[in-house]
C-alpha positions as CSV (number, residue, x, y, z in Angstrom):
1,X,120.0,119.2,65.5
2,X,118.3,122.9,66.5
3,X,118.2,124.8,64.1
4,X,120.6,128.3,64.7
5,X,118.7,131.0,66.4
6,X,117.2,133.9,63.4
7,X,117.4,131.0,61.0
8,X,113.6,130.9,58.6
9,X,112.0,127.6,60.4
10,X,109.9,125.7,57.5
11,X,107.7,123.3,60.4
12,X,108.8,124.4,63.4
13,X,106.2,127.1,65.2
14,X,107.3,130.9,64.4
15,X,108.1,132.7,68.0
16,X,105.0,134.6,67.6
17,X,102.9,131.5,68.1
18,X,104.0,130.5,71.3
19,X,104.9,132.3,74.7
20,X,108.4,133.4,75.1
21,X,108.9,130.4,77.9
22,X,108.5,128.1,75.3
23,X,111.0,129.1,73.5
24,X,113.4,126.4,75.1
25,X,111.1,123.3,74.3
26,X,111.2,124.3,70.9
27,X,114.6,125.4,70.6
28,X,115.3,122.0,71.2
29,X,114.0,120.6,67.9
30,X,115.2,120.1,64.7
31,X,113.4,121.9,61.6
32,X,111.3,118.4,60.4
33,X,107.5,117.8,60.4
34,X,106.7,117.4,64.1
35,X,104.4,114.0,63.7
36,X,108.3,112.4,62.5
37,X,110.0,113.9,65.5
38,X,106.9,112.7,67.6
39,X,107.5,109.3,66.2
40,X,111.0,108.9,66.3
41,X,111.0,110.5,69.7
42,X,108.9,107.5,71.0
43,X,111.4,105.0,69.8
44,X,114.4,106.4,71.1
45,X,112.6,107.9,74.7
46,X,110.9,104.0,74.9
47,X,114.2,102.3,74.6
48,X,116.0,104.8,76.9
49,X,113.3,104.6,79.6
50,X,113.0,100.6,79.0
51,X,117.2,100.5,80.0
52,X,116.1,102.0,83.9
53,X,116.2,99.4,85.7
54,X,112.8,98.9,88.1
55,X,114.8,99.6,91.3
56,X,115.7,103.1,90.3
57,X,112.4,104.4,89.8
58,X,111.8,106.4,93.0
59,X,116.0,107.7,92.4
60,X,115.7,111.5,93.0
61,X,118.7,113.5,92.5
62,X,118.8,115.4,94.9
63,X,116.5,115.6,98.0
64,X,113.1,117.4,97.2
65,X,113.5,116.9,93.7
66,X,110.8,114.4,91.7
67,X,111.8,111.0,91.3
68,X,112.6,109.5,88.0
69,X,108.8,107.8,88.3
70,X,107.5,111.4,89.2
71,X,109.1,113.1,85.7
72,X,107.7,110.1,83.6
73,X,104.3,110.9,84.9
74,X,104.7,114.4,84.7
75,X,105.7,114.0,80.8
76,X,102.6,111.7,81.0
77,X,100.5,114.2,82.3
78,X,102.0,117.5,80.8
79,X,101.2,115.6,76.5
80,X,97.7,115.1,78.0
81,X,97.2,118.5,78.6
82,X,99.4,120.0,75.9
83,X,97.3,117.3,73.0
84,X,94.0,118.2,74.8
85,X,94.8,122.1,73.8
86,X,95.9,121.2,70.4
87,X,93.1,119.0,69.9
88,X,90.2,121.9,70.9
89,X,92.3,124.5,68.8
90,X,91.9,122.6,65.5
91,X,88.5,122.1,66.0
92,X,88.5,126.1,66.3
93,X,87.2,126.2,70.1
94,X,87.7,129.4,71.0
95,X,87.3,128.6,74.5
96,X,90.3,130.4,77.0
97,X,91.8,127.1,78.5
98,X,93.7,127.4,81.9
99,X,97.2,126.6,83.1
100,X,98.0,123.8,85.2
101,X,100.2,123.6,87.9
102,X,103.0,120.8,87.8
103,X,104.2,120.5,90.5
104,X,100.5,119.8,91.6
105,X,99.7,117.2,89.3
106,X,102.6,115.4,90.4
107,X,101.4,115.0,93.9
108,X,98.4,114.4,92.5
109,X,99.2,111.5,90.7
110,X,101.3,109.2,92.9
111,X,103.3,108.1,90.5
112,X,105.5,106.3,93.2
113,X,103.1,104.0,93.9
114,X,103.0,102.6,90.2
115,X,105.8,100.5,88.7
116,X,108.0,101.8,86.4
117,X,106.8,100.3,83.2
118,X,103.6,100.7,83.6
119,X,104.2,104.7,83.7
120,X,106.7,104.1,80.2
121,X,103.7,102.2,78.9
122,X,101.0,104.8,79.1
123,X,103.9,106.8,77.8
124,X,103.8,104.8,74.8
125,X,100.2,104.5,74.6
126,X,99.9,108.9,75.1
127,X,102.8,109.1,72.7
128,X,100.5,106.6,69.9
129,X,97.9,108.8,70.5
130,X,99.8,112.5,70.1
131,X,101.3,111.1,66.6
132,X,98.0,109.9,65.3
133,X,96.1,112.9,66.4
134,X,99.4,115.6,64.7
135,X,99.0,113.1,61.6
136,X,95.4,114.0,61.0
137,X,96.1,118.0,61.5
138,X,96.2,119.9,58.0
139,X,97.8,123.3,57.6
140,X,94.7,125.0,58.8
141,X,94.5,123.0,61.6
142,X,98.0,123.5,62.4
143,X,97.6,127.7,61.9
144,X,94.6,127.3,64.5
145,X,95.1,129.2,68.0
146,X,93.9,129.6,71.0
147,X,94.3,131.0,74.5
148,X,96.1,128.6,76.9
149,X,97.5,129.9,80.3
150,X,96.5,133.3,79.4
151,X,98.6,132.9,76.1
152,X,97.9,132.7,72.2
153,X,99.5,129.4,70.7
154,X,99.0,127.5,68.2
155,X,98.7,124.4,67.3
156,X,101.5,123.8,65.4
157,X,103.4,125.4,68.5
158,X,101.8,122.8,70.7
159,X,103.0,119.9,68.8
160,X,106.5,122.1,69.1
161,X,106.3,122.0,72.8
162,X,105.2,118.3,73.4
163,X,108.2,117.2,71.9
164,X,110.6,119.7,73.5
165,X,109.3,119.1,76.6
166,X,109.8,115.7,76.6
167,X,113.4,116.0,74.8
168,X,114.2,118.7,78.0
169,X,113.3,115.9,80.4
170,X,114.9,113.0,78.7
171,X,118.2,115.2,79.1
172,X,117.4,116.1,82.4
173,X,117.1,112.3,83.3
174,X,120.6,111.7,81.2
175,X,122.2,114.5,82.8
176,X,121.3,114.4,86.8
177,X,119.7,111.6,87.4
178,X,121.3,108.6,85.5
179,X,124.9,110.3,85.1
């Protein structure tokens, strides 16, 4: 369960290493090594995702909303980008990295036109990858930061945000889509 708001965190990213916005991915999290919540994360998303039947994946909510295949991609595509700033922060790149736009990558990516399970297997494979590459961090690496988005984070905060991200969208899934 999150951990109460003021409480000392002992793995989870301090505030000061992430933007404010952030905030909500992380406070999603419960106070454990994030490689474990990475890992159990990918068991409990893949069997959740595996129960959608094939026929709902272009489901929206609500019209103009993403589709169910359109958030699985966009988790996809969001741990890309979120591992690919951890990854040059550990290896102390100072290099400013820029934002991306969502909503455009979604478009982008045409999601629809791909089935289901192929979008929860690169999920799988990204997810593989994001716990092997949090698994090989160290504390130092983990203390690196960097400029993302025109914010300092850190790396330990990025691993914070992958998996709050994708917990805010699993519940999002529960909540409106599948309810």
């Amino acid at each position: 369960m999150p951990e109460a708001t003021g409480t000392k965190r002992k793995h989870l990213p301090d505030p000061s290493e992430y933007a404010a916005y952030y905030g909500r991915y992380i406070d999603l999290l419960e106070d454990r090594p994030i490689p474990e919540i990475l890992e159990e994360q990918a068991k409990t998303t893949l069997a959740f995702l595996r129960s959608i039947p094939e026929s709902s994946g272009t489901h929206r909510y609500e019209p103009g909303k993403w589709s169910i295949k359109d958030l699985i991609g966009h988790v996809n595509d969001a741990e890309r980008v979120f591992s690919h700033r951890a990854l040059r922060f550990a290896r102390a790149d100072t290099t400013a990295l820029p934002s991306f736009e969502h909503d455009d990558y979604v478009r982008a990516a045409r999601s629809e036109t791909r089935s289901l399970r192929d979008l929860i297997d690169e999920f799988e494979a990204i997810r593989r990858s994001t716990v092997a590459l949090f698994r090989s961090f160290g504390v130092e690496e983990l203390a690196r930061s960097g400029i993302a988005a025109e914010n300092r984070v850190s790396v330990r905060a990025l691993g914070g945000i992958i998996a709050g991200h994708e917990r805010h969208h699993v519940r999002i899934l529960k909540e409106r889509y599948l309810a």
